[in-house]
N, C-alpha and C positions, 0 to 999 in steps of 0.2 A: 418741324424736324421729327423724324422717326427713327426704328430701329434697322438695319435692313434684314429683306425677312426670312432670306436665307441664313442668317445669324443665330435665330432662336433655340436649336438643337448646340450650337456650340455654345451659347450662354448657358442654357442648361447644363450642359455638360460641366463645364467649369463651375458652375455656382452649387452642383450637388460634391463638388472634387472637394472645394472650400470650407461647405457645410461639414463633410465630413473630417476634414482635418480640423477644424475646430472642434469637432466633440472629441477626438482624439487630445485635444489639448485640455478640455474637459478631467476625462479620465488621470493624466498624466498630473502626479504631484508637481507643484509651481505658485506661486504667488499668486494672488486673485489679480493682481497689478501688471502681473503680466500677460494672465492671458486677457484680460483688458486689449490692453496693448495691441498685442498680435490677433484678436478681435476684430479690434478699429480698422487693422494694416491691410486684412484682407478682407474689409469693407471698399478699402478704398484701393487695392487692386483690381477689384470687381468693376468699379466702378469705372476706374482707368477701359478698362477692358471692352468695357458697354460704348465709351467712345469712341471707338473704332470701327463701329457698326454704325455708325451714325450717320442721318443722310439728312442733310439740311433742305430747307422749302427755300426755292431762289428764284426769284422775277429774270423769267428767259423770255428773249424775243425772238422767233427764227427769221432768218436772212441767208435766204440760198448763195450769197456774196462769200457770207465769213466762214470761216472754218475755228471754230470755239476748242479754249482748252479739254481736252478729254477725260482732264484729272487735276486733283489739287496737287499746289506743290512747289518746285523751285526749278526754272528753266537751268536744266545743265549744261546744254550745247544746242548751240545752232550749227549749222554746219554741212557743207557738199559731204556725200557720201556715194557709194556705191551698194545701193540696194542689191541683194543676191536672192532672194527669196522670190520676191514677184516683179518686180519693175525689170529688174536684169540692166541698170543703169544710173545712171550717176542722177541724184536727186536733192532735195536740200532734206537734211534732219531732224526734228526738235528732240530733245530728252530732257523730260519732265519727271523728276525726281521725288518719291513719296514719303516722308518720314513717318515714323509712327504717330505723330500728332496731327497729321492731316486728314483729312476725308479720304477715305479707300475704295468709293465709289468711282466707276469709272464711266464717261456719258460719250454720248454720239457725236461727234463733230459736227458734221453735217449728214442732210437725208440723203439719202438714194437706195440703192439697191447691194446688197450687200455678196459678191462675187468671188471669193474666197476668205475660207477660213480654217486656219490647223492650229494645233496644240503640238507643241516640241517638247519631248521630257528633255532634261540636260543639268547642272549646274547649281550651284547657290551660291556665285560671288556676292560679294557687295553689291550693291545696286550702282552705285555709281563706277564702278570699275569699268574701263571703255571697251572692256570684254563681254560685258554681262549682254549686251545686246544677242550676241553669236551664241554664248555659250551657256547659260542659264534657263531654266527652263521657261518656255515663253508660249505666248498665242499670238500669233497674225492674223487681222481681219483688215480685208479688203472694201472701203466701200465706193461703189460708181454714185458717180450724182447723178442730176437729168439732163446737167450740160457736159454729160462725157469728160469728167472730172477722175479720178482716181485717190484715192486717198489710201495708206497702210498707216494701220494703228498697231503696233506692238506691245502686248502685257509683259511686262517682264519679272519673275520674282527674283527676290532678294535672299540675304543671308539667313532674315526671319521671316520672310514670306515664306511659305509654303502650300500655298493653294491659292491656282487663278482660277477663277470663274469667269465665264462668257457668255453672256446669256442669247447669242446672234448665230444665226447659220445660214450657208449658204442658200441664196432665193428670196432670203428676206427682205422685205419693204421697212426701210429702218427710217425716224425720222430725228432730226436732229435734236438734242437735247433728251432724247430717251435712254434709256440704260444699257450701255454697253455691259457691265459686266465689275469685277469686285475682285481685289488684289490682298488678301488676308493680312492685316499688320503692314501695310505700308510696300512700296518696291520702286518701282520705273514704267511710264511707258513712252515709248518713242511712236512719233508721227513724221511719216515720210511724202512728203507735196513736192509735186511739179515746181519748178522754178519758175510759173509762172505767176505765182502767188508773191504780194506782198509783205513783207514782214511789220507783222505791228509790236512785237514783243524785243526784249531784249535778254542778254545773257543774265542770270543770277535775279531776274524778277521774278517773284510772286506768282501764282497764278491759280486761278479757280475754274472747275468745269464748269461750264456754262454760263460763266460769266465772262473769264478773257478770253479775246479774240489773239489766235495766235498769225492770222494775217487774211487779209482779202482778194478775190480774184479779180 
């Protein structure tokens, strides 16, 4: 496990904000009992916090068959939908749900070629709200496999997300299980597949990037 390493200016950031409200607690008449305390508390805020950048070391095997979860998290919906963005047609859905206790890293599905990509300013509903797809601010990335596959991965932030990162652009040779990209304190992402895929997942199950498969071709 490590930290990830676009993260280290914002730990900094917070852990010099922390430092200095503690010597202000210093200065400030108060019990030694208490600044104790409130010490400890934003010891282990920090700490909280450091979690969240966390990118665990996981046993992936690639299979140009499967298409693997993209993120940790909790299947929200399965579901026909009408893709408007790139497909322009009715496809099946998944939304994978990220709370703040999960991994916020976000991984490849599968390899291919990566054929569209945009960044939508918009919204901060909830992440589960059945809007947040449309109207929140999100990233679309497309990617082709080598069997003329299409896949759309959607980042979506949430009420406390506030910054997606994507680290993919269009042209690029992506291979499955590498880093798509990092959703700040938790959000949503939806993955939109062909119906020719079958499903291995169900509603309200679990799921980890790059370890569940969320169905095979």
């Amino acid at each position: 496990m490590h930290i990830y390493k676009k993260a280290y200016p914002i730990l900094l950031l917070i852990g010099a904000m922390l430092f200095f409200i503690n010597i202000v607690f210093l200065l400030v008449q108060m019990h030694f009992a208490i600044r104790i305390i409130l010490a400890f508390f934003s010891l282990l805020l920090y700490a909280f916090i450091i979690t969240f950048f966390r990118v665990p070391s996981r046993n992936f095997k690639a299979d140009e068959r499967l298409v693997y979860s993209p993120a940790d998290g909790k299947i929200l919906a399965i579901e026909e939908v009408f893709e408007d963005e790139y497909f322009k047609r009715n496809c099946r859905k998944f939304s994978i749900f990220m709370s703040i206790f999960n991994v916020h890293q976000n991984c490849i599905p599968v390899s291919g070629k990566v054929v569209y990509s945009k960044h939508h300013p918009g919204k901060y509903l909830v992440a589960w709200h059945p809007k947040s797809s449309l109207k929140n601010e999100r990233h679309t990335v497309v990617i082709e496999t080598s069997g003329r596959q299409q896949i759309v991965i959607r980042q979506i932030a949430g009420i406390v997300a506030r910054r997606i990162i994507c680290n993919v652009k269009v042209g690029d040779e992506v291979k499955q299980g590498g880093e798509l990209g990092f959703i700040m304190f938790g959000s949503r992402v939806d993955v939109f597949i062909p119906f020719n895929l079958k499903i291995l997942v169900k509603l309200n199950e679990k799921v980890k990037s790059n370890i569940t498969v969320l169905g095979h071709f």
